[in-house]
Gaussian input, Z-matrix of N, CA and C with variables (Angstrom, degrees):
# hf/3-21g

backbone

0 1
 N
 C     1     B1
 C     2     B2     1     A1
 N     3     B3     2     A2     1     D1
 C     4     B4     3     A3     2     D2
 C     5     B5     4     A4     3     D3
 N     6     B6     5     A5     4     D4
 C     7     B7     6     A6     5     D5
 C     8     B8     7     A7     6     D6
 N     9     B9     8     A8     7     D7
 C    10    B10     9     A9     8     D8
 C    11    B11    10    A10     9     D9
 N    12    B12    11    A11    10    D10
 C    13    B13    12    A12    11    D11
 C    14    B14    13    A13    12    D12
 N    15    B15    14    A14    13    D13
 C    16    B16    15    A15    14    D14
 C    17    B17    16    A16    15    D15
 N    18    B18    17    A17    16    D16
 C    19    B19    18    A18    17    D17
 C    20    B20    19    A19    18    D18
 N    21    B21    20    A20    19    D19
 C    22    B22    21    A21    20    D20
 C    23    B23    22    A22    21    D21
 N    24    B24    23    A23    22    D22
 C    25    B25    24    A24    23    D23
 C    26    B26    25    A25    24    D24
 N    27    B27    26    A26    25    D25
 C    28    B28    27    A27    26    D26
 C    29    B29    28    A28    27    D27
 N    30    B30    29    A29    28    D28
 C    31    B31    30    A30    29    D29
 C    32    B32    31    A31    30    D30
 N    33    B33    32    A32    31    D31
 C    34    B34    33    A33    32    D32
 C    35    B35    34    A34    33    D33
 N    36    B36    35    A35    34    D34
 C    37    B37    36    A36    35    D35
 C    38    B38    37    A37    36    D36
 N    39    B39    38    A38    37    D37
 C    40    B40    39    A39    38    D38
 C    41    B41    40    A40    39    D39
 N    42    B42    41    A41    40    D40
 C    43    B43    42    A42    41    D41
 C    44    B44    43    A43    42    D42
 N    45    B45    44    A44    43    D43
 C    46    B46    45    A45    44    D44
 C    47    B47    46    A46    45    D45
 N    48    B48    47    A47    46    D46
 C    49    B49    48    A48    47    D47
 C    50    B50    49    A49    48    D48
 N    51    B51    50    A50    49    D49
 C    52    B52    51    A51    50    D50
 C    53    B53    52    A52    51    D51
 N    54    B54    53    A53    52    D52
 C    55    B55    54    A54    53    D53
 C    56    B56    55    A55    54    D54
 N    57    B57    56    A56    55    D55
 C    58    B58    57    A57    56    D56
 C    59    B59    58    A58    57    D57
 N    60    B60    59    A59    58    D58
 C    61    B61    60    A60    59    D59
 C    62    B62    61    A61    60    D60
 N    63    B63    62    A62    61    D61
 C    64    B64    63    A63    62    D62
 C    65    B65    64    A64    63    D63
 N    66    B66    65    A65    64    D64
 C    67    B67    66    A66    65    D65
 C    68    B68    67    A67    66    D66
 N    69    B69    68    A68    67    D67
 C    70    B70    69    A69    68    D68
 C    71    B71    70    A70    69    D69
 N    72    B72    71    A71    70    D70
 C    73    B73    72    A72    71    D71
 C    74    B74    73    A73    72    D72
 N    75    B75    74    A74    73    D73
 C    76    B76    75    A75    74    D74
 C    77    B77    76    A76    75    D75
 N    78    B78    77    A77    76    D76
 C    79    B79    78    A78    77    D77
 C    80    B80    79    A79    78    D78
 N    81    B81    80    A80    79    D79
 C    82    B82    81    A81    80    D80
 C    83    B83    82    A82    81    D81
 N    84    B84    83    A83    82    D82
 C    85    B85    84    A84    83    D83
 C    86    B86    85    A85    84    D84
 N    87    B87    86    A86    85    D85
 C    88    B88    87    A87    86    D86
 C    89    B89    88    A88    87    D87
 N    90    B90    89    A89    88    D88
 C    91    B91    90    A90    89    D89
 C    92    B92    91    A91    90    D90
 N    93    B93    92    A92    91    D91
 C    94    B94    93    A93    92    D92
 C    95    B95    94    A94    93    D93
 N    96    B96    95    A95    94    D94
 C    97    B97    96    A96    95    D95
 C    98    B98    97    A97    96    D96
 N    99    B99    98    A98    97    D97
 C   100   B100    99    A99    98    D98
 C   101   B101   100   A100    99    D99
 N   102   B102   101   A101   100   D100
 C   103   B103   102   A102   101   D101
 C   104   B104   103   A103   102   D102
 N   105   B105   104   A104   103   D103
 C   106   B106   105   A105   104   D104
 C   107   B107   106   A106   105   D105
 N   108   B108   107   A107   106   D106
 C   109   B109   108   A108   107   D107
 C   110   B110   109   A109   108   D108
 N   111   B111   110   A110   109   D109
 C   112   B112   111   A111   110   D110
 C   113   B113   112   A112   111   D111
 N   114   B114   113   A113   112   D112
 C   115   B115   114   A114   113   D113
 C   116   B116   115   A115   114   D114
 N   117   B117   116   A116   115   D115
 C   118   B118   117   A117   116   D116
 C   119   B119   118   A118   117   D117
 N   120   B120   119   A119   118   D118
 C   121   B121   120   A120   119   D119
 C   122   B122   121   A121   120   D120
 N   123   B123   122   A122   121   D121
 C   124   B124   123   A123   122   D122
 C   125   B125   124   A124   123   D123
 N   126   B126   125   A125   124   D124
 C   127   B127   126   A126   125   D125
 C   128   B128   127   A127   126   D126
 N   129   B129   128   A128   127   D127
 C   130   B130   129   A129   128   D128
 C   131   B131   130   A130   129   D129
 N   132   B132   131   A131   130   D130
 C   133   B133   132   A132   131   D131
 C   134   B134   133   A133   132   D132
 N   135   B135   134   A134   133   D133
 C   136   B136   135   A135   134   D134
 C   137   B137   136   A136   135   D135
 N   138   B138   137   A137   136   D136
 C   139   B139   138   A138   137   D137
 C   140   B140   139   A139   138   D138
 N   141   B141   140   A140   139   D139
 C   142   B142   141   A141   140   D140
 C   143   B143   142   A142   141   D141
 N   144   B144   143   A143   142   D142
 C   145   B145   144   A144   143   D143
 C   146   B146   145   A145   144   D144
 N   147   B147   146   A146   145   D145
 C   148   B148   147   A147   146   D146
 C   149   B149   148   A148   147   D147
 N   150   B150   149   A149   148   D148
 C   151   B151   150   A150   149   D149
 C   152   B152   151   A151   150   D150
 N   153   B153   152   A152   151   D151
 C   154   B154   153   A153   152   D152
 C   155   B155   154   A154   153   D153
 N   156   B156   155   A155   154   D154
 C   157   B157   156   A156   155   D155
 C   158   B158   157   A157   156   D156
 N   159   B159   158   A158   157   D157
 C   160   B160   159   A159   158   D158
 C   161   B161   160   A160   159   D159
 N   162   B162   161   A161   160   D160
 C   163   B163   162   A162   161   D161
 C   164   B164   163   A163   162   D162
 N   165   B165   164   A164   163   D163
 C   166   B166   165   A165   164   D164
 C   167   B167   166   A166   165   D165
 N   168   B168   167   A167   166   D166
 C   169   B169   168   A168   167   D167
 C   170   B170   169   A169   168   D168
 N   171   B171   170   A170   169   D169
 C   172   B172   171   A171   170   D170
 C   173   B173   172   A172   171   D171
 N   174   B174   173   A173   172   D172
 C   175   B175   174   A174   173   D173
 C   176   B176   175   A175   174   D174
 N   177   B177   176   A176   175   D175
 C   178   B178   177   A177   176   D176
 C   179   B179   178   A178   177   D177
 N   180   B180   179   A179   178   D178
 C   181   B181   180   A180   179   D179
 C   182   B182   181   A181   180   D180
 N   183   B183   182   A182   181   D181
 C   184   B184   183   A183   182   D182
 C   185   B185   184   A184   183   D183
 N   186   B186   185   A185   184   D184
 C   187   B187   186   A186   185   D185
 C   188   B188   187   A187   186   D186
 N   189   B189   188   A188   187   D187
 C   190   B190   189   A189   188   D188
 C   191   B191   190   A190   189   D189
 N   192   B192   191   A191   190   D190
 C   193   B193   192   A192   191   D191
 C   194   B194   193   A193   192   D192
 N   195   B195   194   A194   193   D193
 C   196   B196   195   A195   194   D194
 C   197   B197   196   A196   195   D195
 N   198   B198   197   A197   196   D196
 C   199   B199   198   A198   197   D197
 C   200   B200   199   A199   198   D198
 N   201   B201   200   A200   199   D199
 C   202   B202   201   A201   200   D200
 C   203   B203   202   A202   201   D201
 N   204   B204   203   A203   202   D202
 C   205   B205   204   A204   203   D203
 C   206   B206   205   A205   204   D204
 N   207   B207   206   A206   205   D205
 C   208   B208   207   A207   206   D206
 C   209   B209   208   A208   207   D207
 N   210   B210   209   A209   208   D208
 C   211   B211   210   A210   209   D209
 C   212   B212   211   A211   210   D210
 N   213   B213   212   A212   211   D211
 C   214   B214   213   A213   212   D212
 C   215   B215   214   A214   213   D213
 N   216   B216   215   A215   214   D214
 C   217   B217   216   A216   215   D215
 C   218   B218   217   A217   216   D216
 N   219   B219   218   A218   217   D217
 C   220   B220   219   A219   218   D218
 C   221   B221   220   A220   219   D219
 N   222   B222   221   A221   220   D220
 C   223   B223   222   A222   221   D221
 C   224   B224   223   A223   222   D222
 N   225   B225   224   A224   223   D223
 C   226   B226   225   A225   224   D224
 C   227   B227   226   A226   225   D225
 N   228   B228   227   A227   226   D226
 C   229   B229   228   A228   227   D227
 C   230   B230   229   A229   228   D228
 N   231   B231   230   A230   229   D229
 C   232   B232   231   A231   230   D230
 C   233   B233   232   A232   231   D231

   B1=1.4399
   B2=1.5245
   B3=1.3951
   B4=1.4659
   B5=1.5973
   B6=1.7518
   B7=1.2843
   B8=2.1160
   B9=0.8770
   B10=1.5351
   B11=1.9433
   B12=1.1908
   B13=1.3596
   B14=1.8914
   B15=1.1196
   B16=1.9380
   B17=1.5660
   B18=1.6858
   B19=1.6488
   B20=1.7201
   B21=1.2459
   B22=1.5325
   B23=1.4475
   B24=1.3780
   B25=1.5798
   B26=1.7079
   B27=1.0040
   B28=1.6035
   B29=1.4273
   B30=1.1236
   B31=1.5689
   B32=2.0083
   B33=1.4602
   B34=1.2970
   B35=1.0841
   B36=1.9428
   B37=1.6168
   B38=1.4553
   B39=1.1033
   B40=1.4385
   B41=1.5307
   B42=1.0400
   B43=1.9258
   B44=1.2574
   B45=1.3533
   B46=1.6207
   B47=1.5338
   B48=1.9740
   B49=1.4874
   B50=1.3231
   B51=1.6501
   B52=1.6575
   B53=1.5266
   B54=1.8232
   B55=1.7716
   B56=1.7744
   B57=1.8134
   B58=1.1976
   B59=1.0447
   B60=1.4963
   B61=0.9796
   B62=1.4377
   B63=1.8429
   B64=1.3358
   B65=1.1090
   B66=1.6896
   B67=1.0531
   B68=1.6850
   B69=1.2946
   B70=1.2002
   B71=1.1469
   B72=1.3892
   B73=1.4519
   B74=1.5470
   B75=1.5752
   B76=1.5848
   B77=1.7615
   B78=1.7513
   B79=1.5441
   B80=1.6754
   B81=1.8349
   B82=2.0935
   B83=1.6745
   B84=1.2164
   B85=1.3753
   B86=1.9094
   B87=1.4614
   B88=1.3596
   B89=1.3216
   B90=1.5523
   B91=1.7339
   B92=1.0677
   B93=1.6274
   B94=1.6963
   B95=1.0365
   B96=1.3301
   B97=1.8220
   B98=1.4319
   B99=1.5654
   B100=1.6001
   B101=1.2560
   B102=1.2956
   B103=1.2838
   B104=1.5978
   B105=1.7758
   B106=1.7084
   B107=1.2040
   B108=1.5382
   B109=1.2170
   B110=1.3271
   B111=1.8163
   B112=1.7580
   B113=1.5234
   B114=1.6169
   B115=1.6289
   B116=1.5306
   B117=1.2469
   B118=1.6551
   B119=1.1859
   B120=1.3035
   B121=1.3357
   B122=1.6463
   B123=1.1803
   B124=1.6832
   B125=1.4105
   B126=1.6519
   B127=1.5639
   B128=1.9944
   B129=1.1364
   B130=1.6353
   B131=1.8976
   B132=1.9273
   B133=1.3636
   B134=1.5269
   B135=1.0598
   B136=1.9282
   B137=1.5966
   B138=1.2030
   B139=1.4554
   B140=1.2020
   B141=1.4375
   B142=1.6545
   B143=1.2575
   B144=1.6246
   B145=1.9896
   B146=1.3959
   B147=1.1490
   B148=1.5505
   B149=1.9530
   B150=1.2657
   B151=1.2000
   B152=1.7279
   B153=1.5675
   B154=1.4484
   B155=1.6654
   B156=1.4444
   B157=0.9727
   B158=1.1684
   B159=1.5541
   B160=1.9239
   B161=1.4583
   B162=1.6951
   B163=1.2914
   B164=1.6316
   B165=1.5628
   B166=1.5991
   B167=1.4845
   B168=1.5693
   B169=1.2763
   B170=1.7579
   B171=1.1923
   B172=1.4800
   B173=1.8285
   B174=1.1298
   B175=1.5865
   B176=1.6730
   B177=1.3167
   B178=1.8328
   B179=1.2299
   B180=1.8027
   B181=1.6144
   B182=1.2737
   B183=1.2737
   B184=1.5921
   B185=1.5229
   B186=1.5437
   B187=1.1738
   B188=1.8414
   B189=0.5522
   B190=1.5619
   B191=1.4179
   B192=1.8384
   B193=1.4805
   B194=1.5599
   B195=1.0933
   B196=1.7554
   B197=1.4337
   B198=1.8960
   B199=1.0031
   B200=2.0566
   B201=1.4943
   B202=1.1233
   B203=1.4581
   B204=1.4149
   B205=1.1483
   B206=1.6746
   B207=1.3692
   B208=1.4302
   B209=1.3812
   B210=1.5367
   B211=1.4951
   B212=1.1235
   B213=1.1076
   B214=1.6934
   B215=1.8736
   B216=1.4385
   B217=0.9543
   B218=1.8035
   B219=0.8816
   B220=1.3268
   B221=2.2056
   B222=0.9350
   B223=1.9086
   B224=1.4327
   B225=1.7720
   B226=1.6916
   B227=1.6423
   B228=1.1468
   B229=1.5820
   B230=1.8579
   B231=1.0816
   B232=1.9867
   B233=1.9720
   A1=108.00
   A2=125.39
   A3=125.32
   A4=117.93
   A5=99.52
   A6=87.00
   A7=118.45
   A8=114.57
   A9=106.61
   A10=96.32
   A11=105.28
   A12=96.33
   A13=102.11
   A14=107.90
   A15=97.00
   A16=107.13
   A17=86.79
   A18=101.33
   A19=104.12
   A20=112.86
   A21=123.83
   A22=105.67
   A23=96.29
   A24=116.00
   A25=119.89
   A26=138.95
   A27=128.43
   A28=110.73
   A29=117.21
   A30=101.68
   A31=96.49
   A32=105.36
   A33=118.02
   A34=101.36
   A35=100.43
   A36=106.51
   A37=98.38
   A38=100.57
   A39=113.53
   A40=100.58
   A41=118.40
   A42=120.30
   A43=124.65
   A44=107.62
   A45=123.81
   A46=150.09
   A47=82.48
   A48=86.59
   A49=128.48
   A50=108.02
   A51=133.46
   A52=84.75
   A53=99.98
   A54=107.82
   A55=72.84
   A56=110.56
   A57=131.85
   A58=94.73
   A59=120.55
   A60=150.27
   A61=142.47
   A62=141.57
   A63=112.25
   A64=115.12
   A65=129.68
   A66=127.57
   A67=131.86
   A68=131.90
   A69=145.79
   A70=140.55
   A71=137.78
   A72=130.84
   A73=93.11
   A74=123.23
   A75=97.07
   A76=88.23
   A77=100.68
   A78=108.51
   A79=122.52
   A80=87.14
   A81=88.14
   A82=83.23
   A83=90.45
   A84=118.91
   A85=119.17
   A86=108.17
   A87=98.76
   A88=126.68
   A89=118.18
   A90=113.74
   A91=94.35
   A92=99.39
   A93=126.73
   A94=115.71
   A95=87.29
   A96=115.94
   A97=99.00
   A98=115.35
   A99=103.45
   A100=98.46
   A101=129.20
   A102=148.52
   A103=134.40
   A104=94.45
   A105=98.48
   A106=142.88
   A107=95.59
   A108=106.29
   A109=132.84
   A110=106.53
   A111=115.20
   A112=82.43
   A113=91.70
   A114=124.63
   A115=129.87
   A116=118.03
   A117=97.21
   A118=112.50
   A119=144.87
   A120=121.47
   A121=94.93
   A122=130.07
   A123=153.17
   A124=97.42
   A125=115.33
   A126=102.24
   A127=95.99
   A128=109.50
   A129=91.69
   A130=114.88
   A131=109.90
   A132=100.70
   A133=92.38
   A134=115.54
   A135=147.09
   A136=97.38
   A137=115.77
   A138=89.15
   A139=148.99
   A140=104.99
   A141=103.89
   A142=118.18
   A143=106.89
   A144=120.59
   A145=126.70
   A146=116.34
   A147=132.54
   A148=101.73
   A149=112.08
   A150=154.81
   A151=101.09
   A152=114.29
   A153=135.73
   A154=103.75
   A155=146.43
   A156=122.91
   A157=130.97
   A158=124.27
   A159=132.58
   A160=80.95
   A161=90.98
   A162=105.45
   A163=97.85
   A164=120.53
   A165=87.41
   A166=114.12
   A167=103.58
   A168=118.07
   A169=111.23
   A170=115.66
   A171=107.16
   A172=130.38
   A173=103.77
   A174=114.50
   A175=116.61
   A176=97.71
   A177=94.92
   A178=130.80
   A179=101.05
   A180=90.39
   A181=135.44
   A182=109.96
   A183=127.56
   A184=105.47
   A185=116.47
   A186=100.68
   A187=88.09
   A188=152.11
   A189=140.35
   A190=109.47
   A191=104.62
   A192=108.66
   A193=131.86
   A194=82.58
   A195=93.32
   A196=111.61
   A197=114.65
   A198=139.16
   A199=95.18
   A200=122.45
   A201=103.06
   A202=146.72
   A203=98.55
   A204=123.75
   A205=89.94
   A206=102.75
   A207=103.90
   A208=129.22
   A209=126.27
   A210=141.64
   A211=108.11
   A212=134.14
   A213=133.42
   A214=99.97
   A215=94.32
   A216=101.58
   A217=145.72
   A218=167.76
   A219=148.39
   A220=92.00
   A221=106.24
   A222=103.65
   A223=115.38
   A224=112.87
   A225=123.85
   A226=96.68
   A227=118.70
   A228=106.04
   A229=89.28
   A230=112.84
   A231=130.07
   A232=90.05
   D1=100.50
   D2=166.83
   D3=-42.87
   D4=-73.18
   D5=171.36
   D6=-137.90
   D7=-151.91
   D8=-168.80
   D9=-141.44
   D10=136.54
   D11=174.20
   D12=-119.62
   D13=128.91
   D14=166.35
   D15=-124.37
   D16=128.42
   D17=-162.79
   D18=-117.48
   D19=130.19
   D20=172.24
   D21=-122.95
   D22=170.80
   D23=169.55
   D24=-123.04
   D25=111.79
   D26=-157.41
   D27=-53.56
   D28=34.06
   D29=-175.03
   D30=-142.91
   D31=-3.24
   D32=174.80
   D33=-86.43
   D34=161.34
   D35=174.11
   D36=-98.08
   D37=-147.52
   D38=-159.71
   D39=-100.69
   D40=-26.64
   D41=160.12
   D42=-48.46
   D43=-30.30
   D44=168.58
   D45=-80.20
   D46=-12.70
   D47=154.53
   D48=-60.28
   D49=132.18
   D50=-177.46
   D51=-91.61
   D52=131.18
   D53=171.34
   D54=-113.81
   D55=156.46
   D56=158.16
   D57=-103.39
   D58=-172.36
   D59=115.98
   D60=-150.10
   D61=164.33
   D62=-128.49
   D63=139.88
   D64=133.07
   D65=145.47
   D66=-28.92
   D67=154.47
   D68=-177.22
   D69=-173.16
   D70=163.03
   D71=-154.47
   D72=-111.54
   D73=100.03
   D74=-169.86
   D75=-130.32
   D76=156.22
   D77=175.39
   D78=-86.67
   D79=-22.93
   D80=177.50
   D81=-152.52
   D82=165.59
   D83=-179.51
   D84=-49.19
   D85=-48.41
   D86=147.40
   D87=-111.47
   D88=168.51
   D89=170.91
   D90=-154.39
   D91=159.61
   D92=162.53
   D93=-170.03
   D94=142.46
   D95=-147.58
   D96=-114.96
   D97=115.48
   D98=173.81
   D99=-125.64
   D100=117.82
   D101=167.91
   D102=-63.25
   D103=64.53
   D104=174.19
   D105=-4.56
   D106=-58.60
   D107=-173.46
   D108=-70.33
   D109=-16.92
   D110=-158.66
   D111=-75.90
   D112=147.10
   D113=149.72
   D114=-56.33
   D115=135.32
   D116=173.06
   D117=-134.02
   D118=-170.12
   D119=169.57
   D120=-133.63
   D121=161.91
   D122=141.52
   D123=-35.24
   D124=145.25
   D125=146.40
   D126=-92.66
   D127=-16.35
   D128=179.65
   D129=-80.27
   D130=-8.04
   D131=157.91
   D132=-140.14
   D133=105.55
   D134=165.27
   D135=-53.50
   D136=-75.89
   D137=172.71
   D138=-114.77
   D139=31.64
   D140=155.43
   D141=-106.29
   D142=113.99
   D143=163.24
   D144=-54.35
   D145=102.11
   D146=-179.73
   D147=-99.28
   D148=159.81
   D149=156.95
   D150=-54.73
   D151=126.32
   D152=178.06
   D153=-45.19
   D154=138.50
   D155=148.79
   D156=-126.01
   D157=122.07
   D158=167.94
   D159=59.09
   D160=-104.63
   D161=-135.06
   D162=-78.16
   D163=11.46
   D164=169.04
   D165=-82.73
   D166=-7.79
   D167=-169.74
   D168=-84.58
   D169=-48.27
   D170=157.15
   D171=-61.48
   D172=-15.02
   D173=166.45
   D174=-81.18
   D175=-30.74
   D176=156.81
   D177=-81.21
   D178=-30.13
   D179=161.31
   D180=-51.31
   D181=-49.65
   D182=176.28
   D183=-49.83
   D184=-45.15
   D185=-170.24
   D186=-90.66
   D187=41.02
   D188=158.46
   D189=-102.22
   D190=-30.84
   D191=171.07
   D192=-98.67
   D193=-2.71
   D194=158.73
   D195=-70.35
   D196=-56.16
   D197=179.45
   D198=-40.18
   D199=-69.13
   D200=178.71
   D201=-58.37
   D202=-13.06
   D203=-166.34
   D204=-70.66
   D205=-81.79
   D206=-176.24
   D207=-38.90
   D208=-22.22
   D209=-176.41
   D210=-112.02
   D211=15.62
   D212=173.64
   D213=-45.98
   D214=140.09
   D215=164.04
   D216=-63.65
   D217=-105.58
   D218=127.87
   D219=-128.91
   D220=-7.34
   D221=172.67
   D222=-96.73
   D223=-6.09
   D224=177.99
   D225=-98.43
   D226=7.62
   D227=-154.00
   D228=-88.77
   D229=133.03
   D230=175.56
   D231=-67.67

């Protein structure tokens, strides 16, 4: 496995982290990519698309690092 990608959406839990894995075009050893621009919606407003906010974005981190935590590889292990 070259490299591993773990992908959320801020409105997922932590069950929902997507692990890839796979070749890739990368500039450093880690990355993360948070995408300004995507739309999201409320489930309390379904259809109006708003703009990511802060903290939904630090609440995916956490769960992205939970997500690693639990899937560590056995060559990351201290």
């Amino acid at each position: 496995m070259a490299t591993v990608r773990y992908s959320i959406n801020p409105e997922d839990p932590i069950e929902s982290v997507v692990v890839a894995a796979g070749a890739a075009v990368v500039t450093k050893k880690i990355e993360l990519t948070i995408d300004q621009a995507a739309l999201i919606t409320d489930s309390s407003n379904p259809t109006t698309p708003r703009a990511i906010k802060l903290t939904e974005v630090l609440i995916a981190l956490d769960n992205l690092r939970a997500a690693i935590v639990r899937n560590v590889p056995a060559n990351l292990n201290d």
